[in-house]
C-alpha positions as CSV (number, residue, x, y, z in Angstrom):
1,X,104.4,89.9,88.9
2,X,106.5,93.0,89.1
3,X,110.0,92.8,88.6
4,X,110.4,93.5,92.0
5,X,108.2,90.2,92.7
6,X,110.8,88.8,89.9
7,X,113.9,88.6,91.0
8,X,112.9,87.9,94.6
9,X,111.1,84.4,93.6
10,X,114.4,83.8,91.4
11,X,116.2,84.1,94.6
12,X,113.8,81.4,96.6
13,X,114.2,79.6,93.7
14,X,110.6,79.6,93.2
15,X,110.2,80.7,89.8
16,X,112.8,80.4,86.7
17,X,113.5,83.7,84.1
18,X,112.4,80.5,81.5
19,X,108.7,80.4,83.1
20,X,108.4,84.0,83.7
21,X,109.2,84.6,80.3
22,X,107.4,81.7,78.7
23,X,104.1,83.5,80.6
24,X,105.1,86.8,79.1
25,X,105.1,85.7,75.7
26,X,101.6,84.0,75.8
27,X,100.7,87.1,77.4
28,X,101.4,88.9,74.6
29,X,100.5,86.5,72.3
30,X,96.5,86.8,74.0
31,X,96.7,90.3,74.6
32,X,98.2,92.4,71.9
33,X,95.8,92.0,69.2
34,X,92.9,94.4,70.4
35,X,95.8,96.9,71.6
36,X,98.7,96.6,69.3
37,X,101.4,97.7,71.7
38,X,104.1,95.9,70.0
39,X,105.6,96.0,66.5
40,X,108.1,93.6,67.3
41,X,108.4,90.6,69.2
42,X,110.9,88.2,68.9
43,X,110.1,84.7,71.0
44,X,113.0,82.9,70.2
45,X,115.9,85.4,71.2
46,X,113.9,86.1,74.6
47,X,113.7,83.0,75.2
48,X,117.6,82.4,74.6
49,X,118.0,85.0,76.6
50,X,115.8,83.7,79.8
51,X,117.8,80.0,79.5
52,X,121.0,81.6,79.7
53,X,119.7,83.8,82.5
54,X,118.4,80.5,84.4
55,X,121.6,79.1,83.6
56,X,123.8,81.9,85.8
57,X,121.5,81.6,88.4
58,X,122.1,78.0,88.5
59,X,125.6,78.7,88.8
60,X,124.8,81.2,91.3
61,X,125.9,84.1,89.2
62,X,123.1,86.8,87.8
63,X,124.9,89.1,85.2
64,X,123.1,92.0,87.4
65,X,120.0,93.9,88.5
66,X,117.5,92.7,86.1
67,X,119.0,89.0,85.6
68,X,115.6,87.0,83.9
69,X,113.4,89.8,84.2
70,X,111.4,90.5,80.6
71,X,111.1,94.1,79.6
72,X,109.9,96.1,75.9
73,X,111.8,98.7,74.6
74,X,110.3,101.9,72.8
75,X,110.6,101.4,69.0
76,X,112.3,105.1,69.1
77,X,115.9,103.5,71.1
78,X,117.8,101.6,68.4
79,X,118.2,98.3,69.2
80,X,121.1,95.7,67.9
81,X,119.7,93.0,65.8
82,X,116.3,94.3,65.5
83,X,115.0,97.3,63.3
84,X,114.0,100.4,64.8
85,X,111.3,102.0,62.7
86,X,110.1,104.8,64.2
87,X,106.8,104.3,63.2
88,X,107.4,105.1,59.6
89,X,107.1,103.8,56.3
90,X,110.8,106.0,55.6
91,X,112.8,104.0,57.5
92,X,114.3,101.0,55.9
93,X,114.6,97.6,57.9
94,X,116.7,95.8,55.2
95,X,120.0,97.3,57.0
96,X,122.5,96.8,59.7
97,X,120.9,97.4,63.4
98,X,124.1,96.9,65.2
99,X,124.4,98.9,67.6
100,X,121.9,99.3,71.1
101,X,120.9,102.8,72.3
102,X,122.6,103.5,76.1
103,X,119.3,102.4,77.7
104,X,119.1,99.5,75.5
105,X,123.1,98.3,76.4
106,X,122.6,99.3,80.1
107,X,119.3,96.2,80.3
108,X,121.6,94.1,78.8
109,X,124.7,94.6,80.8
110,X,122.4,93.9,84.0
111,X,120.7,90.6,82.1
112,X,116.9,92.0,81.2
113,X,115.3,89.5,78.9
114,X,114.0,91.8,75.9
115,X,110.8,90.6,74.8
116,X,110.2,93.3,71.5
117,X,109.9,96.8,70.9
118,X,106.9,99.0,71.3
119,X,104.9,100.9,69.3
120,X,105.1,104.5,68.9
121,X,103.6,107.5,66.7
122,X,105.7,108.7,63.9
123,X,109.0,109.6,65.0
124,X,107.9,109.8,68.4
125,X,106.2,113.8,67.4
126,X,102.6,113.6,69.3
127,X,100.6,112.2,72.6
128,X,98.6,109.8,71.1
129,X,100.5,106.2,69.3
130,X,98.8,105.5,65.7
131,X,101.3,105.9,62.2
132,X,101.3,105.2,59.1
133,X,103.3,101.4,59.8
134,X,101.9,99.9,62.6
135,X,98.4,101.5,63.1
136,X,96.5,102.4,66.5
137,X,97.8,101.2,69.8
138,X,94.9,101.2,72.3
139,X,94.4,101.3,75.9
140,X,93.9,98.3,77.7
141,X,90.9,99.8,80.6
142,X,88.9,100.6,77.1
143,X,90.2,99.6,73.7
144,X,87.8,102.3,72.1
145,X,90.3,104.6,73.9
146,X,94.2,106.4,73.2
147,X,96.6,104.2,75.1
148,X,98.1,108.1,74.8
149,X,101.6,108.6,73.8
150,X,103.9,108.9,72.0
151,X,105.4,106.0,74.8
152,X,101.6,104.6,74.3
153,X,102.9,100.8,73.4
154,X,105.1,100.8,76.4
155,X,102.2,102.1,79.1
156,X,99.5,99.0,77.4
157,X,102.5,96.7,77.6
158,X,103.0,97.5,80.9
159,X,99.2,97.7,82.2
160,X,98.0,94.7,80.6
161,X,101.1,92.4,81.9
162,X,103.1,92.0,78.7
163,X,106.7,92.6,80.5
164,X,106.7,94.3,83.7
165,X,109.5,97.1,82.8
166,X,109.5,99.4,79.8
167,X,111.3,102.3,78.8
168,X,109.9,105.3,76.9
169,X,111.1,108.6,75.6
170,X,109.3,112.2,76.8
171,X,109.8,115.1,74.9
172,X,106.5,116.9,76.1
173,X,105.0,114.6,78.0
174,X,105.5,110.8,75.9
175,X,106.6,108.9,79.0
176,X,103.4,110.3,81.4
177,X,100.7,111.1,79.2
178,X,100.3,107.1,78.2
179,X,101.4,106.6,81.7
180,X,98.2,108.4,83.1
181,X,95.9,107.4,80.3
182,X,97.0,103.2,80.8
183,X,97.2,104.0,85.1
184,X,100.9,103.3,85.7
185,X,103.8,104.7,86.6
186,X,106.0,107.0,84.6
187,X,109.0,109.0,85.5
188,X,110.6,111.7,83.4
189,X,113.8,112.4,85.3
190,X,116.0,115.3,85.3
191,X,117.5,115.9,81.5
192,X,120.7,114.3,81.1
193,X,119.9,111.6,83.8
194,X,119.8,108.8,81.5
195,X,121.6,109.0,78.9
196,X,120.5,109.1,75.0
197,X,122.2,108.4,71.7
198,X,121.8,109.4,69.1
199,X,120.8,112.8,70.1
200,X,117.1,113.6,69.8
201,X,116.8,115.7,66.7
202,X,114.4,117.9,69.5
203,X,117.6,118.6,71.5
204,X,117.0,118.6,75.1
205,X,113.6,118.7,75.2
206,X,113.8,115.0,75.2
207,X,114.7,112.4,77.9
208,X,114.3,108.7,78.5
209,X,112.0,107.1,81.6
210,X,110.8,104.2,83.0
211,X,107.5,102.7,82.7
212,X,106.4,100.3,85.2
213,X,103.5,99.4,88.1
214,X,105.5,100.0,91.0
215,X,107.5,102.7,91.5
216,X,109.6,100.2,93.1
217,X,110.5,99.3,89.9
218,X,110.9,102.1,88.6
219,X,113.8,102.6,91.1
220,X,115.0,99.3,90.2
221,X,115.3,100.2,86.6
222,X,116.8,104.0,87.3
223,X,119.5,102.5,88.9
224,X,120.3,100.6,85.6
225,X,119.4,103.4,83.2
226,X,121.7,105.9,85.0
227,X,124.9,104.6,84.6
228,X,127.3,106.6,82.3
229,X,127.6,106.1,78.3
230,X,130.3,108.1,76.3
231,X,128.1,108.8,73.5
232,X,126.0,111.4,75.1
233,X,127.8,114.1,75.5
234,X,125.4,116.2,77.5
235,X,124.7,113.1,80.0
236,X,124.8,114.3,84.1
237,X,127.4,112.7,86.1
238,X,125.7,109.0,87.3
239,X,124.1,109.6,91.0
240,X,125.8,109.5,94.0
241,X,123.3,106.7,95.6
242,X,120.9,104.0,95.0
243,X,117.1,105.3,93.8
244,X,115.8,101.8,95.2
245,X,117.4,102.1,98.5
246,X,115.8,105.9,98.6
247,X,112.5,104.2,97.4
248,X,112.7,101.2,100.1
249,X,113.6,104.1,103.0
250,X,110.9,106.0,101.7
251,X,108.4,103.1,102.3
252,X,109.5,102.0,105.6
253,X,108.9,105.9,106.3
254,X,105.8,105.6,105.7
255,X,105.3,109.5,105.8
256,X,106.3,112.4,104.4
257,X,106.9,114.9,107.1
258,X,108.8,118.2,106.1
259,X,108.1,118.3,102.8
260,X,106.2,121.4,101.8
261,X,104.0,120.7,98.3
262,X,102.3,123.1,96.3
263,X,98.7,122.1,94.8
264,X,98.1,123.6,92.0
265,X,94.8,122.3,90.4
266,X,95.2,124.0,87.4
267,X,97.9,125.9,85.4
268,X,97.2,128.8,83.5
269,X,93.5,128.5,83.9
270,X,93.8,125.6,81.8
271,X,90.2,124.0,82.2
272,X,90.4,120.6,84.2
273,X,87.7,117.7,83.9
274,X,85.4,117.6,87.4
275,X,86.8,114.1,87.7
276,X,90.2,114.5,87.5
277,X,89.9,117.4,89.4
278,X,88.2,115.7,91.7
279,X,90.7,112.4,92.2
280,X,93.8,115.1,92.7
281,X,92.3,117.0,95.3
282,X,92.2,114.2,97.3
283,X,95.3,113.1,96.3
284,X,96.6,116.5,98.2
285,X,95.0,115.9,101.2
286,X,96.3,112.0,101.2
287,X,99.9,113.7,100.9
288,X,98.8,116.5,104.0
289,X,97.4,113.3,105.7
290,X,100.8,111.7,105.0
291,X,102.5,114.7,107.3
292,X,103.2,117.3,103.9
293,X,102.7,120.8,104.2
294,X,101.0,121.0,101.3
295,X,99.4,124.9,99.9
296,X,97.0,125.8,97.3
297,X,96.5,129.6,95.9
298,X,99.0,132.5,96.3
299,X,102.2,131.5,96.3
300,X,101.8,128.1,95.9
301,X,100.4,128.7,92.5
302,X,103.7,129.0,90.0
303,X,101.9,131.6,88.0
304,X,102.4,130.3,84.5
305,X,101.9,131.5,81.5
306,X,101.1,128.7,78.6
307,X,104.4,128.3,77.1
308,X,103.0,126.6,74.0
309,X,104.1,129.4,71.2
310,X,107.8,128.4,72.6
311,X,107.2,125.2,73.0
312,X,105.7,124.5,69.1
313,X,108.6,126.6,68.3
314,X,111.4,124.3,69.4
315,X,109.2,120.7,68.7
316,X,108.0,121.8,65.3
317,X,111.8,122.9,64.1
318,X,112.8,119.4,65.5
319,X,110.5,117.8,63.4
320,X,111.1,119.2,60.4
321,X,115.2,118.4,60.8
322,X,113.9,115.0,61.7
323,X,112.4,114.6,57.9
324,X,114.2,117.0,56.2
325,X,116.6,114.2,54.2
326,X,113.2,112.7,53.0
327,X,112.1,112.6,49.0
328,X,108.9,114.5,48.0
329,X,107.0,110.7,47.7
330,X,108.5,110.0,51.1
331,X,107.4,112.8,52.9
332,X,104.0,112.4,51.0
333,X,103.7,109.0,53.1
334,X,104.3,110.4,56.1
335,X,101.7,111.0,59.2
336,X,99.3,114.2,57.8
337,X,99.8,115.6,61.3
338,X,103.2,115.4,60.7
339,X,103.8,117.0,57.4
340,X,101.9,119.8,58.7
341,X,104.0,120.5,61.7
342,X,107.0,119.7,59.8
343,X,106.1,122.8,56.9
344,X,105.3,125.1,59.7
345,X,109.0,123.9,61.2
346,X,110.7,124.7,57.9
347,X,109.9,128.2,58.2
348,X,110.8,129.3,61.2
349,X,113.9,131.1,61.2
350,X,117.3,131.3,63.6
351,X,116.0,134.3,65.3
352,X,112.3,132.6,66.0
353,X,114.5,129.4,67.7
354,X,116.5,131.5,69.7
355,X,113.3,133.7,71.0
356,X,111.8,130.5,72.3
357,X,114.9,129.5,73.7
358,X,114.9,133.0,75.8
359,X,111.5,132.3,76.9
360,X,112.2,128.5,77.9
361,X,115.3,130.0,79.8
362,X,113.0,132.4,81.4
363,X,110.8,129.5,82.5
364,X,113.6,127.9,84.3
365,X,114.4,130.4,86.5
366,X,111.1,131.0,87.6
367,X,110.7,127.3,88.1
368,X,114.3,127.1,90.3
369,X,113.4,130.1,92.2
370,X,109.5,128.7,92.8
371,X,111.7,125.4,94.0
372,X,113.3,127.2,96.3
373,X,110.0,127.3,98.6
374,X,108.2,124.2,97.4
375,X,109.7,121.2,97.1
376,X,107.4,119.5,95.1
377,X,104.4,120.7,92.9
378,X,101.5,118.8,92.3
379,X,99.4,118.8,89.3
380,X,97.4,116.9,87.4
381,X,99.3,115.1,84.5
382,X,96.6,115.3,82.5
383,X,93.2,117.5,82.5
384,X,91.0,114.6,80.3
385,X,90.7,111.1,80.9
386,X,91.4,109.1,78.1
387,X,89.5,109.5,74.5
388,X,88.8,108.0,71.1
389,X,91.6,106.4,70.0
390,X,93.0,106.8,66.2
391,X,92.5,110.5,66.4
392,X,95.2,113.5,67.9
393,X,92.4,115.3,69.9
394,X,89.3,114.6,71.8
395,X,86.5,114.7,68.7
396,X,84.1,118.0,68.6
397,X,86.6,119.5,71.6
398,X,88.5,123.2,71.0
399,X,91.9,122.0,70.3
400,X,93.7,121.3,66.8
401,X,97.0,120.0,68.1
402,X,97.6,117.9,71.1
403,X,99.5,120.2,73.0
404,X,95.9,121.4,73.6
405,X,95.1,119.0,76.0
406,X,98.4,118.6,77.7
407,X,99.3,122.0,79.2
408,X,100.4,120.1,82.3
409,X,103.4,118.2,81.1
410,X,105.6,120.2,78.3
411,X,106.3,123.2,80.3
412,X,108.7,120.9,81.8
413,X,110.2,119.9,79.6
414,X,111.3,123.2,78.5
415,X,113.0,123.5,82.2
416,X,114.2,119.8,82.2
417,X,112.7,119.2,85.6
418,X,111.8,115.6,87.0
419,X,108.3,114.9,86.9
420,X,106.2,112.0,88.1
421,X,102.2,110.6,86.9
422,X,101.5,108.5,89.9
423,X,97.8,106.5,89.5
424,X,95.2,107.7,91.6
425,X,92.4,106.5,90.8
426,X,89.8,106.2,88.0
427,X,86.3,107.9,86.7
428,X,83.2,106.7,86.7
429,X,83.8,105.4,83.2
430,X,86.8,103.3,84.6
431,X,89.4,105.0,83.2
432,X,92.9,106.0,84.9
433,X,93.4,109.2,86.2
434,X,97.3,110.4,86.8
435,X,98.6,113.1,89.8
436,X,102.0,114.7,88.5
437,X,104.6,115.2,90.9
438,X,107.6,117.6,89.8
439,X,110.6,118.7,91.4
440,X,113.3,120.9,91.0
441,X,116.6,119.6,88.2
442,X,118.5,117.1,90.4
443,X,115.4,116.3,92.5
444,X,115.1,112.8,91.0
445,X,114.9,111.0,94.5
446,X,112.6,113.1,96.1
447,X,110.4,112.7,93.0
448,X,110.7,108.8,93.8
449,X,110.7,109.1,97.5
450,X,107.3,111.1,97.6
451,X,105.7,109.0,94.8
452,X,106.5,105.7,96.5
453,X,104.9,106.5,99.5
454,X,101.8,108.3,97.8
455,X,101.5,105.3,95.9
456,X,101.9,102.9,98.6
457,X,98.9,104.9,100.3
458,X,96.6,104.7,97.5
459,X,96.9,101.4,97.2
460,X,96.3,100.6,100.8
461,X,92.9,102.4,100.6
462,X,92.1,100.5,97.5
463,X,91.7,103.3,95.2
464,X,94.6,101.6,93.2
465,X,95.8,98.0,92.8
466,X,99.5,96.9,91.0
467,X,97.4,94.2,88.8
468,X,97.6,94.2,85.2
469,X,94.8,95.2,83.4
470,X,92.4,92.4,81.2
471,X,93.0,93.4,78.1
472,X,89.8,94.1,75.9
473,X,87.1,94.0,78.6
474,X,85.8,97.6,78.9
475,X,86.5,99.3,82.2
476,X,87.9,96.0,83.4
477,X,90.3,97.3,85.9
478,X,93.5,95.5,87.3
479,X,92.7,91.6,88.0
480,X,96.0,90.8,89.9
């Protein structure tokens, strides 16, 4: 059940946080071991957690929005009582873990039963989830294949029905690239929506998102995450109104007249698999269908240039801070990926940082101005369909990093925008293919609004369903 489906049954007093949690667990317990989405999961405290939750509904008294409802949390958020590892072998657990991240205090605060934390790659630094601690997390349509990342153990928990919510972290695409790989939905919101602490040692490329089946619940779960924290100093003022009641307006809509969408099937010329091509073109005329304008060529097309140099600049300086207290034999034990970007970071100078900060600036404003026509822009999230898993880039393919194959989600990153992967349907193979939806900065709810009601659509002509995936059966699809 979503989490949505959740609460709603604990109100009819059909179903008790105990039971739904109990399934989760087992869940887990038969799922996990072909994927490896978790590297922590802690029965006994969720289970605590779920009787005291039945026990203020008894009393008629939820704690708040997500009173009983099991969620994961990215092994990248710092979590009290449980170690946050980061995927590395450098980070001791034999310490104090007393303190939660904002996103981490915020679930608790509204009574989410936390189930464990998910896996991630090394300190969070590429798109697919295998390092040196925990190994390869898988997807759940194909084990053979990335579950993507660096969010990767959050999008299998979520597709294969081990907790309905999750949240991830994106710094260039780590909330929808597993999101699109594992067919859910993933939301990037507008930098400084939700807060973070401690800051991302990548500045403000990164932000936090939900991860989830519905974009109901995603709602549901922005409206939690957004509320104010005093340790992030950069945070935006909370929103003025509810993201669910947008969402639930939305949907009763039904349509999506007024909005004027720009399809851009590529960026840059960046090539695009016939497939996913394919499945976003007719995710733009579902959206004209649905009463958007929506435009391809001229104008419509933003006109990037592949920002990569910039980005590499920015992400590869973070990641060398992020080691740089690290011992020789330390660093030696680190992802080899890893210690190569982290060498390149170490010698890039002041001047070469500020450069790409120009040229992300310069980005922006052609973003806010091409907003200032369009108000959405669809891409695809990804150009591939998911690949091998256990390796950084498709095998025998032209790309050495994977920023190769993701030229559809940093660039915004470097302007901070809200984007959106919404499922739409799969290839031939069975495997997921994601439509990005992206706004202008503050555009959070229309990001929602227009997802909920593509989504809805999709769904009602079968070419999605909100079922979790069976975990291990190749090409299996969602089985309710």
């Amino acid at each position: 059940m979503t989490a949505t489906e959740l609460l709603a049954a604990y109100e009819r007093g059909e179903l008790s946080p105990v039971q739904a949690t109990e399934s989760v667990l087992d869940r887990i317990e038969a799922a996990d071991g072909p994927l490896n989405a978790f590297c922590l999961v802690d029965r006994d405290t969720a289970l605590a957690q779920a009787r005291a939750s039945e026990e203020r509904r008894r009393r008629g008294e939820p704690l708040g929005l997500l009173d009983g409802v099991p969620a994961s949390i990215k092994d990248l958020l710092l979590t009290k009582g449980w170690p946050t590892l980061r995927g590395s072998l450098s980070v001791a657990a034999d310490r104090e873990w007393g303190e939660d991240a904002p996103c981490v205090a915020r679930m608790r605060e509204q009574g989410a039963v936390l189930v464990g934390k998910t896996t991630t790659p090394e300190f969070g630094w590429k798109g697919v989830t295998d390092n040196p601690l925990t190994g390869v997390t898988r997807n759940p349509w194909d084990p053979a294949t990335t579950s993507g990342g660096s969010s990767g153990g959050s999008a299998a928990a979520v597709a294969a029905g081990m907790a309905p919510l999750s949240v991830g972290t994106d710094g260039g695409g780590s909330v929808r690239i597993p999101a699109a790989f594992c067919g859910v939905f993933g939301l990037k919101p507008t930098y400084g929506r939700i807060p973070l602490y401690p800051a991302s040692p990548f500045g403000t490329l990164a932000h936090a998102g939900p991860m989830t089946r519905t974009v109901e619940d995603a709602a549901l779960l922005m409206d939690v995450l957004t509320r104010p924290d005093p340790r992030d100093w950069s945070a935006l003022e909370p929103p003025a109104g509810s993201y669910r009641a947008a969402v639930a307006d939305a949907l009763t809509a039904g349509a999506l007249g007024g909005l004027r969408i720009a399809y851009a099937p590529t960026l840059g010329g960046a090539p695009v698999d016939p497939e996913v091509a394919e499945r976003v073109r007719a995710v733009a005329g579902l959206l004209a269908g649905l009463g958007a304008d929506v435009e391809e060529g001229g104008k419509a097309d933003p006109g990037l240039t592949d920002p990569v140099a910039a980005y590499h600049t920015l992400w590869f300086a973070g990641a060398a801070r992020v080691v740089e207290h690290l011992t020789p034999e330390q660093f030696a034990r680190l992802d080899p990926g890893l210690q190569d970007v982290c060498r390149q970071g170490a010698e890039m100078t002041a001047l070469d940082y500020l450069g790409a900060v120009d040229e992300r600036m310069a980005l922006g404003v052609h973003m806010g101005r091409f907003h200032e026509t369009y108000d959405l822009l669809l891409t695809p999230t990804l150009p591939i369909p998911a690949f091998e898993a256990g390796v950084e880039v498709p095998p025998g393919g032209p790309h050495t990093r994977w920023t190769g194959w993701t030229p559809f989600t940093y660039p915004f990153n470097l302007t901070q925008q809200p984007a959106a992967t919404v499922p739409c349907g799969t290839t031939a193979a069975g495997l997921p293919v994601g439509a990005q939806l992206v706004a202008a900065r503050h555009r959070d709810a229309l990001v929602l609004r227009a997802s909920a009601v593509l989504h809805e659509s999709l769904r009602e002509a079968g070419v999605v369903d909100t079922g979790v995936v069976d975990a291990g059966v190749v090409g299996a699809g969602p089985v309710g």
